[in-house]
N, C-alpha and C positions, 0 to 999 in steps of 0.2 A: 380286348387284347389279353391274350394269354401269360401268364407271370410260370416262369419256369417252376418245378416244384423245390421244396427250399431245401438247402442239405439236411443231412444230419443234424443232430445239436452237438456242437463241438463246442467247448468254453476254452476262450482266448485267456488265460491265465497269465501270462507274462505281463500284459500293462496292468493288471491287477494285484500282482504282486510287488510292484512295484513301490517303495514311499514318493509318498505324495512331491517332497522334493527332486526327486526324480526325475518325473514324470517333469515338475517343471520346468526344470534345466533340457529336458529332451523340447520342450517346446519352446525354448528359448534359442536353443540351436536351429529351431527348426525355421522359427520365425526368422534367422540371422538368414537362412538361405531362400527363403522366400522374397527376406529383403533386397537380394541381390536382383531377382530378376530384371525389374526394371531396368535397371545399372546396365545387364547384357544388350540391352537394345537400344538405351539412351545414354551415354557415358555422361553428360550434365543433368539426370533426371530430379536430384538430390540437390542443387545448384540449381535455383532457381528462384526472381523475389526478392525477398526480406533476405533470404538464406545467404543471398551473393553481395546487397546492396547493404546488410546493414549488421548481420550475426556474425557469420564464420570469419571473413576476415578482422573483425573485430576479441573472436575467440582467438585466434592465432597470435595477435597483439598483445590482448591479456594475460595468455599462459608463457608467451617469453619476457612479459615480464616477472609473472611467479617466477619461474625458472630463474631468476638473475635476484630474487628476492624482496619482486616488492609489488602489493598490493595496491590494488591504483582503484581510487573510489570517486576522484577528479581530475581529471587530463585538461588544463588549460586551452592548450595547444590544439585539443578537439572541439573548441569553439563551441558552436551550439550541441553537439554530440558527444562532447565530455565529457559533462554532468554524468556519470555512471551511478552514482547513488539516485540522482533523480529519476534518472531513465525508466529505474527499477526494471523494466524490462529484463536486463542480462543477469539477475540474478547473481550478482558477483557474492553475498552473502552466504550462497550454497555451496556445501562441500564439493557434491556432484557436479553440479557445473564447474567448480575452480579445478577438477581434473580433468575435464574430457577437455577446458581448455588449454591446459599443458599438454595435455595430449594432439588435440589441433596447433599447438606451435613446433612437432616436430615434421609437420607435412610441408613438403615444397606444390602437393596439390591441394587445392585447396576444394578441390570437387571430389576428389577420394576421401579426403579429411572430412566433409560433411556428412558422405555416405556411411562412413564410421559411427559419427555420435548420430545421423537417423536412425542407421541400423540397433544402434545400440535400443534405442527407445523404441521400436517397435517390437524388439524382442521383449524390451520391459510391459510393455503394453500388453504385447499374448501373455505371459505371466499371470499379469494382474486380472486380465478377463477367465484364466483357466481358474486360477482360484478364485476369484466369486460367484463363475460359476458352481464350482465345487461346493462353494458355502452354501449356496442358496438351494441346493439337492441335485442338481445334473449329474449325467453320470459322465464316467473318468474319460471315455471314446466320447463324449459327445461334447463334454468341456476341453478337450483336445482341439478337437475340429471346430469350437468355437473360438478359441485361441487363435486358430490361425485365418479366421472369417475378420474378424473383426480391424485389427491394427490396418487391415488391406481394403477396407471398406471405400469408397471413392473419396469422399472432402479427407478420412487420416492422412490417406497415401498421395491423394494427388496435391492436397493445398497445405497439409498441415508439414506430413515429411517432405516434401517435393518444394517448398518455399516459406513456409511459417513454421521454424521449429521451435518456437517456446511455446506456440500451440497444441504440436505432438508432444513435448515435454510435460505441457498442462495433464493432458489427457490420458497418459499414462501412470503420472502421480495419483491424480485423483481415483483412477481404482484402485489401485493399489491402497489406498489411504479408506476407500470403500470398504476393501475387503479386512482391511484392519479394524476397522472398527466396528463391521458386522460383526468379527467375531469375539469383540471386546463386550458387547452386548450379550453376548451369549455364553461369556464365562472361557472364552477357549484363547483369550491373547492377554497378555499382562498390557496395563494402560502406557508402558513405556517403550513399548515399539509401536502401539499406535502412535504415543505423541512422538517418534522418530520420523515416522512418515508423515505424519502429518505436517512439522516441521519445516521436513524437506520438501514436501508439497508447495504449502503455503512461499517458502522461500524461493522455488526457483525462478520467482520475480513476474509471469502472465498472471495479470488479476482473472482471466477464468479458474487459475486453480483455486484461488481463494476463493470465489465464487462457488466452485464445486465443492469444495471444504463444507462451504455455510448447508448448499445444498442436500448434501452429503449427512452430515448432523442434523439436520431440521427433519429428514428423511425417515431419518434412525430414530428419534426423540421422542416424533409425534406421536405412534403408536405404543411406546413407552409410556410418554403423559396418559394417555389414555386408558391403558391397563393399569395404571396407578403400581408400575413397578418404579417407584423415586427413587431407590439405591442406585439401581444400574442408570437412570437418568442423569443423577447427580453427577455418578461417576462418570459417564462419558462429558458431560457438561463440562467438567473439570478437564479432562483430557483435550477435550476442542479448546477450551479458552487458553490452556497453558499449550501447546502446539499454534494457535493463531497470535499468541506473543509476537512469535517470528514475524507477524505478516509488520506490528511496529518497525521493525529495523529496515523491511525492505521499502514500504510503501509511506509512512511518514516523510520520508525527503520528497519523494513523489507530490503530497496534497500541499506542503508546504511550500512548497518551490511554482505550485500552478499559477500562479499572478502572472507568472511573468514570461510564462508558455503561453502556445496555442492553445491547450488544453484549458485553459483560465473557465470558458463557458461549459464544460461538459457537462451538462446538469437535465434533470426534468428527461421529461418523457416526449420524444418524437416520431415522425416516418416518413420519410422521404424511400420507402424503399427498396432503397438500396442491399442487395446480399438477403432478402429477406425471401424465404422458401414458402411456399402455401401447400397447405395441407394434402390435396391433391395430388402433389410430387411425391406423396408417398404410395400413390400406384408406381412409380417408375424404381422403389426401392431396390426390386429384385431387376431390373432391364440394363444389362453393363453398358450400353450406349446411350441410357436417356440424358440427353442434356438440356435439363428445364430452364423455363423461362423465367430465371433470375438475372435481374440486373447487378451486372459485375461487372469489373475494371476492362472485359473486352467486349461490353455491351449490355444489349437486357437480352442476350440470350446466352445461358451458360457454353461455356470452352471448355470443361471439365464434367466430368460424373461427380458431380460433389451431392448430390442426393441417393445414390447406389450401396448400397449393405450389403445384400448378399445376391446371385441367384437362385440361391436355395428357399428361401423364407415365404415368398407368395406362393409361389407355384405346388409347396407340400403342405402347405395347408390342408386340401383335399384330404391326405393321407393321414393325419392327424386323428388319435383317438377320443373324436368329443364326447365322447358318452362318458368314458372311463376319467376325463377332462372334469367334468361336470359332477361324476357322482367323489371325487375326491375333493374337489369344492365345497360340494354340499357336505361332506362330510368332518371334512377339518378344516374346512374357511378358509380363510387368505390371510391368516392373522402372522403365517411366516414371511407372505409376500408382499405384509402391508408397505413397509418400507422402501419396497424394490417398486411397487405400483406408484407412490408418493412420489419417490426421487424421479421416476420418466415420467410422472405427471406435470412438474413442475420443468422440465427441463422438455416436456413439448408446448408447454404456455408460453413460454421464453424463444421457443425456435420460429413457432409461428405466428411470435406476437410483434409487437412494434420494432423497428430498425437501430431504435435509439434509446435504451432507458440508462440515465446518467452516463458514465464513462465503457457503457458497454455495447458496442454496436452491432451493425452485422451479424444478427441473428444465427444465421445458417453455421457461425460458429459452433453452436451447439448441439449441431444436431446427430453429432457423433456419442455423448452423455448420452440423447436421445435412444442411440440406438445400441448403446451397451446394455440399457434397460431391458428394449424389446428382444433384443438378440439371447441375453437371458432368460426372458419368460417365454421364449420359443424353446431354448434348448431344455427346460425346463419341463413342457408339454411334451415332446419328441423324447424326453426318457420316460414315456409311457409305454412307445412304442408306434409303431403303425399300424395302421388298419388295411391288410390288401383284400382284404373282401372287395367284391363288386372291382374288379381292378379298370374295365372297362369304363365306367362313368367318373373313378376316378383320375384315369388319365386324363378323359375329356374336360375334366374341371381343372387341373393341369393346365392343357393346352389352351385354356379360356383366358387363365392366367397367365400364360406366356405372349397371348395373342392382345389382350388389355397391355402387358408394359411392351410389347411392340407397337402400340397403336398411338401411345403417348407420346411414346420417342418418335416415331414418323411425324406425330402431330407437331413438336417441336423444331426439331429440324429432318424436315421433308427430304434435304437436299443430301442426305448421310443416307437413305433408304437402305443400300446395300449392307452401310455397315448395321444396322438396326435388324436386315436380315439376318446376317451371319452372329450376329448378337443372339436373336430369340433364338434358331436353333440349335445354336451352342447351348441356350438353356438346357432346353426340352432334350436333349441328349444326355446332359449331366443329369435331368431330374428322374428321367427313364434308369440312367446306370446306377444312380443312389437308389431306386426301390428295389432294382436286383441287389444291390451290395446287402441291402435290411433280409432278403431271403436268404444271401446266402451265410451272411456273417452277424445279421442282427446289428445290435447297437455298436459294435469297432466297424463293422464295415458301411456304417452310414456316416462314424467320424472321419473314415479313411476319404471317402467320396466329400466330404466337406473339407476335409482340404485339401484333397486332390485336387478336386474342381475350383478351389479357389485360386490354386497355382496356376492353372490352365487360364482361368479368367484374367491373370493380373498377365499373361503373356498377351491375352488378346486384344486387351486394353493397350496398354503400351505399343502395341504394332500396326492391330488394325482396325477398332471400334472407335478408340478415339483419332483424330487427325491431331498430330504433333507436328512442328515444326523439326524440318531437318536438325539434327543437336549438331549439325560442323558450320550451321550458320546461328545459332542462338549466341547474345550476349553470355560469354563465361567465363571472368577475366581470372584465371583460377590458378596459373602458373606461375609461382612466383619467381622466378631467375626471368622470365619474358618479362612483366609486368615490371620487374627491378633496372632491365635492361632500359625500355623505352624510358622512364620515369628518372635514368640517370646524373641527367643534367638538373634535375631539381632539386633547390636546397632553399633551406631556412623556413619561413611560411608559404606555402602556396597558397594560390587563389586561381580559381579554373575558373573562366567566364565560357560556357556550355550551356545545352539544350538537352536533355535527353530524349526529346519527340526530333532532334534536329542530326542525332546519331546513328552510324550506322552500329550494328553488332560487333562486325569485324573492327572497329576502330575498338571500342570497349574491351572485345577480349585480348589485342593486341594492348593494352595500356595507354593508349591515345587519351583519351579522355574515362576517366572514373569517378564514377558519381558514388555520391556517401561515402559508406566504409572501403570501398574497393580499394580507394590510396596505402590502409593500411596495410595491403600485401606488398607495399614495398619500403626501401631503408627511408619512406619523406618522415618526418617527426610531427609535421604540423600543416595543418590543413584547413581552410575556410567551410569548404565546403563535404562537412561531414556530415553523415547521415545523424537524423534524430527522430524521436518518437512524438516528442514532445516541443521541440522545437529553441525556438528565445525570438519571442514575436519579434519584441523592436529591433536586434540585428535581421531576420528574416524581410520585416519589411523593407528596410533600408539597403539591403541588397535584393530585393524583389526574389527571394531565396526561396525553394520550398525543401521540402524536408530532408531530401536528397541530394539537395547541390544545384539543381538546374536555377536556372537565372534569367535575369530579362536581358533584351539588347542596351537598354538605355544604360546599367552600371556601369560598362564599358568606358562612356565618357564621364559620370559622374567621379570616376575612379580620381582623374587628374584636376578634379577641383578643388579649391578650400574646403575644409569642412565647416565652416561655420564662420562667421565676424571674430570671434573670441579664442578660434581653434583655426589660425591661418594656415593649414598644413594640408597637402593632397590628400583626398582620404583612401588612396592608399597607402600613403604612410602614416597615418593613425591608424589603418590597420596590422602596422608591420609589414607587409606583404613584401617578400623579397623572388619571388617567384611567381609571374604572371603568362597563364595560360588562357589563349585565347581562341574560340573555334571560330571562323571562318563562315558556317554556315549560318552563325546566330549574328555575326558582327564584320560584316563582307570588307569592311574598310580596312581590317587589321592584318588584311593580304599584303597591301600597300603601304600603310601607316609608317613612317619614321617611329623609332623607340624615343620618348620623350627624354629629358635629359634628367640624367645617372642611370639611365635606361639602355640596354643593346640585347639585341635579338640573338639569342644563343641559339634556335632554328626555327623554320620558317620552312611548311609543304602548303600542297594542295590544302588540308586541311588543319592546321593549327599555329600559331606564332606563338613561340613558346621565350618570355622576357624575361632578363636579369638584370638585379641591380650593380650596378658598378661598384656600388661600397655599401658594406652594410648601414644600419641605420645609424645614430650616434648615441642614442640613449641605451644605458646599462639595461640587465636584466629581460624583463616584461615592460618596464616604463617606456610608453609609446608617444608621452606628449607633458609638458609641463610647462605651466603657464610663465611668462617672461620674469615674474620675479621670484622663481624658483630655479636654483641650478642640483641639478642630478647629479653628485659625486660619484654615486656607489650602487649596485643594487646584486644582492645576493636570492636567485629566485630557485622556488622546487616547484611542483606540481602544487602544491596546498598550503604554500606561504611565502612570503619575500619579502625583505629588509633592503630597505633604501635611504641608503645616506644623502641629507640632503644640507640646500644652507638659502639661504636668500631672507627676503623681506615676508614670503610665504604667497599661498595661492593652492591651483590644482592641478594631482600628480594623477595620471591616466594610466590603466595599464590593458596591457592586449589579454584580459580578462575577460570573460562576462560576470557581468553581477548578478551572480546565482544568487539567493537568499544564503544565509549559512560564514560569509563574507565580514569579518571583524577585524578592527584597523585601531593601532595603539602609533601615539607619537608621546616617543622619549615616554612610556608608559601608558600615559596616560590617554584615556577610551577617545575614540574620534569619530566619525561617520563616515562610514562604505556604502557609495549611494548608486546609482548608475547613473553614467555619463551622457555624452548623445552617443547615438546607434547602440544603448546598452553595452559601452564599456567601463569597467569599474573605473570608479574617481574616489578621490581624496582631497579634500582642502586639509592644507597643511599649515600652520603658522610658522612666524618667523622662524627662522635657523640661525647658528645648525641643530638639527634634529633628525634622528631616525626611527623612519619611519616601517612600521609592520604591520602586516597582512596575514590572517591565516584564516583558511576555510575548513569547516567543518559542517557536514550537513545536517541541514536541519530537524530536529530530532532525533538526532543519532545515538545520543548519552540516554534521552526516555528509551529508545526504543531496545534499547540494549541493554540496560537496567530489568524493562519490563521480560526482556525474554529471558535474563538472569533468572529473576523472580519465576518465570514460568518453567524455568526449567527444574528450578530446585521441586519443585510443587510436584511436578511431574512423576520425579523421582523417589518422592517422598509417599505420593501412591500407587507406584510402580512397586516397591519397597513391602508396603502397608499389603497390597494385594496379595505379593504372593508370600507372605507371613499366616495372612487369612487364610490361604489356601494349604497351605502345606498344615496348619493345627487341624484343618476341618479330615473330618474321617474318610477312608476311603469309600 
């Protein structure tokens, strides 16, 4: 095949004159419009998961109440989902996050709202990959064009923005936090905006980014140990540990609180599995329809490209200068690339290794780290240039290339053929116009065709390589005046007795039934059935709960029982609950059922009986139950403490708490015991009265972990300070 002959040499001067900040922010915008496309074809693309059932409306929640002035680190009221210091998850210690979610509390959608803070991070994402490309020698077109490959790669875009966004939040911090500190090593960043990002890395609450952090450093370090440069060792050393301070404040309530979560066992090294990608799947990197055979939540065959990088990357192999590859190896070694070799070496042991090692599962997680690695030592080769010598054999090795990830994807699902067709030749058409674009414009017009082609790729995905679900029948309860309207008649505590496998879509995004955080998008206060990460095993089992809210048939009747010989009370009313919501399809009786008495049916359809109580409960406050010879005068309750007047012969005072750790109880002063109750509600023995009694929670290790990042911050500064004093005496 014949290659047109190449123009003139003209030099592309304008992105070259460009500063480097520039260039970023043009690729920040650029990435903002890329991120849109999806959005054009699926209006819930961004809403999706974790994103709908457990973040955004939970972000919406949080930042209206920054907005009204108060910072909330335990919500009683969100029962097992409260605990927000435990959670660690939501990162409520990060600046960044405590803005984007004031910002998510001015949206009435809560699916545009999402597409905002994803957009916002994949923008950050391209960012971060253009300059460490940049760090580690690419050139400006070619770290461009990586920029916009990367954040669009199949698991960023479809699992991480599309439904796990403290995943894409991970993922962007930590290069970012990369590229800080490669160049702290190398004398060109003062140690105090590495430890900023580092900081803000470590804090935005996913332990991958801390992971990546440790990664990250150990990356950077080892070939430092090695060349016996210990200044700059030291120095970074310093820099990681006063930056991983932060990770104290977030993740100490987290290990300290695990007793009494589900997480209690996370330990040791397992595999069942699950999410776990093999080696192999990396022939399908460049095939935008391969959907490999991982077992995941719709099977053990992937619904997603979560193994998909680029189509650029296999197929120009061929075109690749290995000679010129090799003799600049042999000539100046890899001693720049130790670092970048190290970091995707260890972040491909971990992708294709076991399912389970301690608290970090699901492998396939990582294999975006993975491939910010490779995607830089590609763009790193390809500023050498290409080779169109012999162009004919090399297309043929091309087309070998395109015909291997179409053979994969066929192999996997057979049943997609067409789209796995209209997949491969979409390649081999992008990869044919990217070797014209290298004659006609060199190195900017093979960045232009890298992201051109990425845009075209992320349209074809979205519409017709992968099979989606119609997005006007997916779960997307996103509206809040709809969600606020059906949810009207509820007040005080709710409790939803629901199924989510028993659900339809249309009921969820209409407000029928909402599981986890969804109830947050409307005016309810308090909720049984919140989402959590981490759970509170003993209420979980006791309502046969899982993490989301769904439930078994049997609570239904357990509801109107005693709860115990010593605790003669419905255990719905030990649990407060003044709002009972019942589905139909998980508990057919409750079509029929009489409201029990102080009980009436505020409405009743095909699908839901929705109950209220006649009168509220009669105990003040939180206090849910107190033993016969205790009388409840008084009780003054907030989110993280409550004072209750009391008087009797003494006994035990309950409250619609859980007994997080962190939990300390004074009567008339002096220290008492906050123990948990049955179903893991807080209790108090309280002696004779009158006495009053108090409550206040703080999580556990909150004072070390705040302390320690005190101390690390100053440290930070101090050779933040130290460094560029050094610098500024040293000669030019």
């Amino acid at each position: 095949m014949a290659l047109p002959a190449p123009a003139p040499a003209r030099r592309t001067r304008i992105l070259y004159r460009l500063p480097e900040w520039a260039v970023a922010l043009a690729v920040a915008v650029g990435a903002l419009g890329f991120a849109a496309i999806p959005r054009l074809f699926n209006p819930t693309f961004y809403y999706a998961g974790d994103t709908l059932e457990s973040f955004v409306p939970l972000w919406h929640h949080l930042g209206s109440e920054l907005r009204a002035g108060r910072w909330v680190s335990m919500d009683p009221s969100g029962w097992m989902g409260g605990n927000y210091a435990a959670e660690a998850a939501y990162g409520i210690w990060n600046p960044v996050n405590l803005a984007n979610y004031a910002l998510v509390s001015y949206f009435d959608d809560l699916s545009m709202a999402s597409f905002v803070v994803m957009a916002e991070f994949l923008a950050l994402f391209a960012v971060g990959v253009y300059l460490l490309c940049r760090e580690y020698g690419a050139r400006r077109s070619l770290a461009v064009g990586a920029a916009f490959v990367m954040p669009f790669s199949g698991f960023t875009l479809f699992y991480e923005a599309g439904g796990w966004p403290s995943g894409m939040m991970a993922v962007a911090w930590v290069t970012l936090f990369w590229w800080a500190a490669l160049r702290q090593t190398r004398g060109r960043m003062n140690p105090i905006v590495t430890f900023v990002i580092g900081a803000l890395t470590v804090s935005m609450g996913n332990p991958y980014a801390a992971l990546g952090a440790i990664i990250v450093l150990a990356g950077l370090g080892i070939p430092m140990l090695l060349g016996r440069r210990f200044r700059d060792l030291i120095s970074l050393a310093v820099t990681g540990l006063c930056a991983g301070s932060a990770a104290l404040v977030v993740y100490l309530p987290l290990f300290l609180s695990a007793d009494v979560t589900t997480r209690s066992g996370s330990s040791g090294i397992s595999n069942d599995a699950f999410m776990q990608p093999g080696i192999g799947d990396l022939l399908g990197l460049s095939s935008p329809s391969y959907l490999p055979v991982v077992m995941t939540f719709g099977g053990p065959i992937e619904v997603l490209p979560s193994m998909y990088l680029s189509w650029l990357i296999l197929p120009l192999l061929p075109w690749l200068r290995w000679a010129a590859i090799a003799r600049r190896v042999r000539t100046f070694g890899l001693r720049e690339m130790a670092p970048l070799l190290i970091i995707g070496g260890i972040y491909a042991l971990l992708t294709f290794g076991p399912s389970n090692v301690g608290m970090f599962r699901w492998p396939i997680r990582l294999v975006e780290y993975l491939y910010v690695a490779l995607l830089i030592l590609f763009v790193c080769a390809l500023a050498l240039g290409l080779d169109t010598s012999r162009p004919r054999r090399r297309f043929a090795l091309s087309g070998i290339a395109v015909l291997v990830g179409l053979y994969v994807s066929f192999s996997a699902t057979p049943e997609n053929t067409w789209r796995h067709l209209v997949g491969a030749v979409s390649v081999a058409a992008l990869v044919y116009l990217t070797v014209l674009a290298w004659r006609r414009a060199r190195f900017v017009g093979v960045g232009v065709a890298m992201a051109l082609g990425t845009a075209v790729v992320i349209a074809l995905q979205t519409t017709v390589l992968i099979a989606h679900p119609d997005p006007h029948t997916v779960a997307a309860p996103s509206h809040i005046p709809t969600l606020s309207a059906t949810t009207d008649r509820y007040h005080g505590t709710v409790l939803q007795l629901a199924a989510r496998d028993l659900t339809t879509n249309a009921d969820i995004s209409d407000g029928r039934f909402l599981f986890g955080n969804e109830i947050m998008a409307t005016p309810v206060e308090s909720s049984v059935n919140r989402y959590s990460g981490i759970s509170f095993s003993t209420l979980n089992k006791a309502l046969c709960m899982d993490y989301r809210g769904s439930v078994c048939r049997e609570v239904y009747y357990a509801l109107w029982a005693p709860v115990k010989t010593d605790i003669p009370i419905p255990l719905i009313d030990y649990l407060g609950v003044d709002t009972l919501v019942v589905q139909h399809a998980l508990v057919p009786s409750a079509r029929i059922d009489p409201p029990a008495t102080g009980w009436h049916v505020a409405e009743r359809d095909a699908e839901r009986t929705v109950l209220l109580r006649d009168e509220p409960l009669q105990l003040p406050g939180r206090v849910t139950f107190a033993s016969p010879g205790v009388q409840v005068l008084a009780s003054d309750a907030s989110a993280q403490s409550e004072t209750v007047q009391y008087t009797g012969s003494g006994g035990d005072i309950v409250f619609t708490r859980l007994a997080w750790p962190g939990y300390t109880a004074t009567v008339n002063g002096q220290p008492v015991d906050a123990v948990a109750g049955w179903h893991g509600l807080l209790k108090v023995s309280v002696p004779a009265g009158p006495g009053e009694l108090r409550i206040e929670f703080r999580a556990p290790g909150q004072r070390l972990g705040i302390a320690a990042f005190a101390l690390g911050t100053a440290v930070a500064l101090v050779q933040g300070v130290a460094v560029a004093v050094r610098r500024r005496r040293r000669p030019a």
